[in-house]
N, C-alpha and C positions, 0 to 999 in steps of 0.2 A: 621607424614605421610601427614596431610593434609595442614600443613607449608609448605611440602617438593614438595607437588604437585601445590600448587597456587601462593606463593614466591620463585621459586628456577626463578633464574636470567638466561632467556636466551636472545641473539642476538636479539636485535629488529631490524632487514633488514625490514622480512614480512610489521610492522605496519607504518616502515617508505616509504616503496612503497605503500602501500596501502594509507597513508593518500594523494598522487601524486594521484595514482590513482582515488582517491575518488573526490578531489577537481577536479579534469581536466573532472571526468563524472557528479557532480552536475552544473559545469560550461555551460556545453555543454546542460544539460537539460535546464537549467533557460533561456539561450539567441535562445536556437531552438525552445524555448515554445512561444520569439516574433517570431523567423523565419517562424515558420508553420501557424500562425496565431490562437494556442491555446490559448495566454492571453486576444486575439479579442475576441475570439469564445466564452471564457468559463466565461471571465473576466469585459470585457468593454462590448460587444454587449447588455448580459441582461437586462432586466431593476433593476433585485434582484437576487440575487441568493441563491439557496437552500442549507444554511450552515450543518454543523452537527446542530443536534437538541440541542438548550442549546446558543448557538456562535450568537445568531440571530445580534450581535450589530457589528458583524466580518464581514460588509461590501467592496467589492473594493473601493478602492482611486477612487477618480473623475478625469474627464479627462483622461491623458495622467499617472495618477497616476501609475496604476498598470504593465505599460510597466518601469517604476522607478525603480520601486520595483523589478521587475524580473533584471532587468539591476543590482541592486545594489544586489541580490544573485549571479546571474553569477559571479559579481567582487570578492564576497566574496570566492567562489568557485575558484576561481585562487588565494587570499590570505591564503588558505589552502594547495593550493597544494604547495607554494613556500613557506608556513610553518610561513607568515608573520602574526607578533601579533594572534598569533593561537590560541589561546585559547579565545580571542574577537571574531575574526572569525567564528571559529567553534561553538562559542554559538549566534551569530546574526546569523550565518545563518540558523541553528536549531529553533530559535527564529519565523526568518520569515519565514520559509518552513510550519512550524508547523500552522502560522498564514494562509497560503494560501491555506493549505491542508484541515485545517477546515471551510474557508472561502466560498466555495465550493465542492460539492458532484456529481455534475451532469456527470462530467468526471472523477469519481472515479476509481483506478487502485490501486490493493494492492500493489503497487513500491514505490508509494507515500507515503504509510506510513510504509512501511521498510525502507524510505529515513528518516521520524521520528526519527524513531528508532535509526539509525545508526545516524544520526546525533547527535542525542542525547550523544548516546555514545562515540562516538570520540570529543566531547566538552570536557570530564574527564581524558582522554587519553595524553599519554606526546609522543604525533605523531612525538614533533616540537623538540624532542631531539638529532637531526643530520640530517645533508643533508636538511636545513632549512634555510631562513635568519633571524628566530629567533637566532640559534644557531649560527653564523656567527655572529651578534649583539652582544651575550653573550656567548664567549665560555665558561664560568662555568657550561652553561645545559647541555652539550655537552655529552652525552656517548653512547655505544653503547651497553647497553642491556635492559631488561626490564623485568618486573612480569611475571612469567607465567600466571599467572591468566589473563590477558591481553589476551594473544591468546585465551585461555579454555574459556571467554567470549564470543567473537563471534562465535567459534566454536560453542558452546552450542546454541546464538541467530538461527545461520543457521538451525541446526540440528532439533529447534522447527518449522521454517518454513516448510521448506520442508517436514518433519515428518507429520505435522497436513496436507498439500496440499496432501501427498500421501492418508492419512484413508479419508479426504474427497471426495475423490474419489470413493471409497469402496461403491456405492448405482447405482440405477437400470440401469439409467440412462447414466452415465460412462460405468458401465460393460458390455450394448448389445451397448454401443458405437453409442448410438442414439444421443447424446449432440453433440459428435463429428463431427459427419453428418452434422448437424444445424453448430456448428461453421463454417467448411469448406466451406459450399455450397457458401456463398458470396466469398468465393475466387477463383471462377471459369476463373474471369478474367485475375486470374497471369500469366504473361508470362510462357513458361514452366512445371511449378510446377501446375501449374491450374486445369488442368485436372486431375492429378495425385491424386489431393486433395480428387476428387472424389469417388475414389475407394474404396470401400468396405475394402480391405487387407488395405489400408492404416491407414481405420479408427481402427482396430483390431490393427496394429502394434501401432499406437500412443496411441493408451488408455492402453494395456498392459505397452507398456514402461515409459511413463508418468506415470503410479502406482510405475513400480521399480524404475524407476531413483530416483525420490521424497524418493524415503525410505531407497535406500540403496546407495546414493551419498555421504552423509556425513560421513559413514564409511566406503564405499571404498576410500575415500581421505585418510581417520586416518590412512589405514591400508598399508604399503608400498609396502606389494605385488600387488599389485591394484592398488597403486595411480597414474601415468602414463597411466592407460587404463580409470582408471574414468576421470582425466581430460580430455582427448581426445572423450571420451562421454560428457562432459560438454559442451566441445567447441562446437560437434555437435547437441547437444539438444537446447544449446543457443541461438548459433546462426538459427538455425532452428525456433523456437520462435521469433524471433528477423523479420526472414522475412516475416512469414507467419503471427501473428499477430500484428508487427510493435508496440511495445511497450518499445518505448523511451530505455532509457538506463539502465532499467531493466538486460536486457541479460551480458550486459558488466559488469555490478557492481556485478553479481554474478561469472562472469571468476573471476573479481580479485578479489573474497573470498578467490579464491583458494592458494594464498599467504598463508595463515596461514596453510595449509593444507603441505606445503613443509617445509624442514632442512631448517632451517635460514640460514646453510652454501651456498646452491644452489642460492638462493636469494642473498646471498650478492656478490656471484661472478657475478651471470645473472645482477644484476642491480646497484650494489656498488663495483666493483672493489678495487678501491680504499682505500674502508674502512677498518679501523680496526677489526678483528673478535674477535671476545670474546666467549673466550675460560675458562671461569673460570666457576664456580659450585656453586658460593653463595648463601644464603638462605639469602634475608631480610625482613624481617617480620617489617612491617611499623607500628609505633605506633597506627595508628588508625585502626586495624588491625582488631575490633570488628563492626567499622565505617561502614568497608571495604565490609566485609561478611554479616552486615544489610542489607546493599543497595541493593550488587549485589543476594541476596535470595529474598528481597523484590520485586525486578524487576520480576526475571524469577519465581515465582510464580505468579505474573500480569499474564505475558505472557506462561504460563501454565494453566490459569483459563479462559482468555477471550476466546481463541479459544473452549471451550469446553461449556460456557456457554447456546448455545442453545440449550444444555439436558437435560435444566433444564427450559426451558422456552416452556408453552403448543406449540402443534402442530405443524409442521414439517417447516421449517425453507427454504427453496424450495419454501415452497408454501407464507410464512408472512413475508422472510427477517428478522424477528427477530432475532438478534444475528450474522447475514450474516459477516457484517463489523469488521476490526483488528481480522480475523480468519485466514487469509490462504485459505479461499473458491474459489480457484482461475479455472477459468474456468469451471464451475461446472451447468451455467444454461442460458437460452436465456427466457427472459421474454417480451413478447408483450399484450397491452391489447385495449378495445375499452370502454375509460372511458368519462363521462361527468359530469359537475358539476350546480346541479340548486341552484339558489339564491332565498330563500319565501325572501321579503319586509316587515318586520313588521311595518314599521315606513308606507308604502306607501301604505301597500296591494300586490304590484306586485310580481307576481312571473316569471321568464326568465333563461334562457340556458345561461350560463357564454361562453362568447367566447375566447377562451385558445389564438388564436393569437394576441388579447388587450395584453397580458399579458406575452407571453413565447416564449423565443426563440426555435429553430426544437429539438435542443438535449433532452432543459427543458420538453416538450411537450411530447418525447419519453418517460420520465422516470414517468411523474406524470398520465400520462395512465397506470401504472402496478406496481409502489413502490408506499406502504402505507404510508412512513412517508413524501413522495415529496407530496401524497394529503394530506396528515394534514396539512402542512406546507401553501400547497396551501389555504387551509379552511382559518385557519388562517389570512391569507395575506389578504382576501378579508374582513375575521370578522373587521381587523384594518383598513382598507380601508373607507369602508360605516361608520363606528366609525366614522372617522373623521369627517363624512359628516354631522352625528346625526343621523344616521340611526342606526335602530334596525334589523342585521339580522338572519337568519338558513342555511347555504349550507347542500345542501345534496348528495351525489354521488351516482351515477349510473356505477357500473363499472365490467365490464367482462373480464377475467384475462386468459392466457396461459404460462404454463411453458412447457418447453422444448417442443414446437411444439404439446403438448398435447390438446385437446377440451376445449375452453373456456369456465369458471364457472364465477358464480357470483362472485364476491371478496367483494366487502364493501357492509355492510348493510346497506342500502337503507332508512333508517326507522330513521337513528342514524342522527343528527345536527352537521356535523362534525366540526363545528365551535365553536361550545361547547363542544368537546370532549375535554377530557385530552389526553395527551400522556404518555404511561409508559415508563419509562425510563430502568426499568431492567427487567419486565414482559410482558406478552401479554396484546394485545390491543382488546378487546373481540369487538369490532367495524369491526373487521377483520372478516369473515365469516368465518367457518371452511375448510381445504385444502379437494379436492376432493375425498381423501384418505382415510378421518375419516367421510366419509357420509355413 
C-alpha cells in the first residue's frame, strides 16, 4: 500500500512547470532586491549586520560584493528555469540563499525561508527531466513521469505551512482583530483600498478568512469538488496580500504551488501541448528506498517540531520572541519599544549612553529597540569593540517594550551585564523580564 501510494509513477507536467516557475520567481526576487535598493538598505548601507545567532562570521562581501552575489542568484534562477546543469544550479542557489538569509535578520520575512526550504528541495528533485536544456543535451534523461512521493512532498511541505499560520492565529489578538487594526492603519495612504482598509467589517472579514483560508486551502485543493473555487480564492487572497502588504514574490510562488494540486493531464495540455502523456501505472521502488523514507521522515518531523517548539520554552512567545522564527508566525504582531544602552568603563571608570546612530542603520535601530536577541547581539558588538581597545566593559539596558499597541512594560532586566550574558539557544533567556501577562 505504501509502495503504491509514494512510488506509483505519475506525469511529471506539475514539477516540470513548477521548476520554470520557480526559477523565473527566484530570478525576479534576487535582481529586484538590487532594483528596490533592498541589497543597499539591508546589505551594503550597515556597518554589520544582525545574523542569526551562531553565523556571526556570515558577513556581506565588501564593496560592490553583495550586489555580485545577488546578480549571480538571479543568473542562477534563470539556469533553473531553462533546467540548465540543474542540479549545480539548484544547489548553488539554495547554497547562497541560504547564505543570505542567515547573513541577515533585520528584514526578516518567513518567504525567505520557505525560499530555504523549497530550494532545498528542488536541489534533490529530477525537475530537469523534459522541457530542459539539460534534457536536450542528454536525451537519455528524458521521460515524462515521476515518483509520487514527489508531489505528496510538497503537498505535505504546504499543508504544514499554512496549517501551523492558521492555529497561530487562534490568540486574543487576532480574534478581536485588534492586530489587524495596527497592521492596516499605515495603509491609509493607498490609492483607493486605503480607506477601506480602515473599516472595522474589514478587519472582522480578513481575520476570519485568513483563519480558514490557512487551514482549509490545502484540502480544498486535494479535494476536486472544490479545487477550481479554492484556486480562485487563492488568486484572490494572494494577490490581495501581494498589494496590501507588498511582500516580494511570496504571493506568486504560492499560485504556482497550486500545480501539484491539479491532474497532471490539465497541466500538460495548459502548458506542454506537445508533450508526451504518460499513461502507464508503474510501481518503482528505487533501491535506496529505505535511504528515501529516512530522509523525507527526517525532514518533516524537523518541520513538525520547530513550529511548535515555543510550548515548551517558559513564557509567551508575543512577548520574548522565543521560538517566533522558521514557525509560520506570520502576521501575528507589531512590536515597538523605547530602549537605550549604557556602557560602565571598567578599564577607564566612565560610564555614558551608547548612541545607537555611531552604530545602526533606521531599520537596525527599529528592531534592537524591542527584539531581545538584536540587543544581545548589540551588547556583544560593543563587548568586542572596547576589547579590542583593552578596555574592560558591562552594558546594561534599559528598555520598555509594546506589543500589539498594548501599554509599554519594562522588558530587559536592568540589573543583568548583557555583555556577559550567555544566549540560550533552545531555552529561555531569564535576562528577559517576565511578559505583562504572567505578573
Amino acid at each position: 500500500m505504501l509502495d503504491r501510494f509514494l512510488f506509483k509513477q505519475i506525469d511529471n507536467s506539475p514539477l516540470l512547470i513548477f521548476r520554470i516557475f520557480f526559477g523565473i520567481l527566484v530570478s525576479l526576487e534576487c535582481y529586484g532586491a538590487i532594483a528596490t535598493g533592498w541589497v543597499k538598505k539591508n546589505l551594503i548601507d550597515p556597518e554589520f549586520t544582525f545574523n542569526f545567532i551562531g553565523f556571526d562570521w556570515l558577513q556581506p562581501l565588501p564593496g560592490i560584493g553583495m550586489y555580485l552575489y545577488f546578480v549571480a542568484m538571479g543568473t542562477l534562477g534563470i539556469c533553473i528555469a531553462l533546467g540548465y546543469r540543474y542540479r549545480w544550479s539548484a544547489a548553488a542557489f539554495a547554497l547562497l540563499w541560504t547564505g543570505v538569509y542567515l547573513m541577515q535578520k533585520t528584514a526578516y520575512n518567513n518567504h525567505y525561508y520557505l525560499l530555504v526550504l523549497i530550494a532545498l528541495i528542488m536541489t534533490f528533485l529530477p525537475a530537469n527531466r523534459n522541457y530542459s536544456l539539460d534534457a536536450k543535451r542528454d536525451p537519455s534523461i528524458r521521460t515524462s513521469h515521476m515518483s509520487a512521493y514527489i508531489k505528496w512532498a510538497i503537498v505535505l511541505q504546504l499543508f504544514m505551512v499554512y496549517t501551523y499560520a492558521s492555529v497561530a492565529k487562534l490568540y486574543g489578538d487576532w480574534l478581536d482583530f485588534s492586530i489587524i487594526e495596527i497592521l492596516f492603519k499605515n495603509k491609509k495612504s493607498y490609492p483607493i483600498i486605503g480607506g477601506l482598509l480602515q473599516e472595522p467589517m474589514v478587519h472582522s472579514v480578513v481575520g476570519v478568512s485568513g483563519i480558514l483560508f490557512d487551514l482549509l486551502i490545502v484540502p480544498a485543493l486535494l479535494w476536486k469538488p472544490t479545487r477550481k473555487w479554492a484556486f480562485f480564492a487563492s488568486i484572490f487572497f494572494h494577490l490581495f496580500n501581494s498589494i496590501v502588504f507588498q511582500i516580494g514574490i511570496f504571493p506568486y510562488l504560492a499560485l504556482a504551488f497550486t500545480v501539484f494540486f491539479f491532474e497532471p493531464e490539465s497541466i500538460r495540455k495548459l502548458f506542454f501541448k506537445k508533450k508526451e502523456p504518460y499513461q502507464g501505472d508503474a510501481i518503482v521502488v528505487p533501491p535506496q528506498k529505505k535511504l528515501v523514507l529516512g530522509v523525507l521522515s527526517l525532514y518533516f518531523l524537523i518541520q513538525l517540531a520547530l513550529p511548535v517548539r515555543h510550548y515548551f520554552i517558559k513564557d509567551d512567545v508575543l512577548w520574548t520572541e522565543e521560538g517566533h522564527r522558521l514557525s509560520w508566525r506570520m502576521m501575528l504582531r507589531s512590536r515597538t519599544g523605547i530602549t537605550t544602552f549604557s556602557i560602565v568603563n571598567h578599564t577607564t571608570g566612565n560610564s555614558y549612553l551608547v548612541n545607537l546612530d555611531d552604530y545602526l542603520t533606521r531599520g537596525q535601530k527599529s528592531k534592537i529597540k524591542s527584539y531581545p536577541d538584536f540587543m544581545w547581539q548589540f551588547a556583544q558588538r560593543l563587548k568586542r569593540e572596547y576589547t579590542e581597545r583593552g578596555e574592560d566593559i558591562s552594558v546594561f539596558v534599559n528598555s520598555r517594550v509594546s506589543v500589539n499597541g498594548k501599554p509599554y512594560q519594562e522588558f530587559i532586566d536592568p540589573k543583568i551585564d548583557l555583555a556577559s550574558a550567555s544566549w540560550n539557544y533552545f531555552g529561555h533567556n531569564d535576562w528577559i523580564l517576565p511578559s505583562p501577562s504572567k505578573n
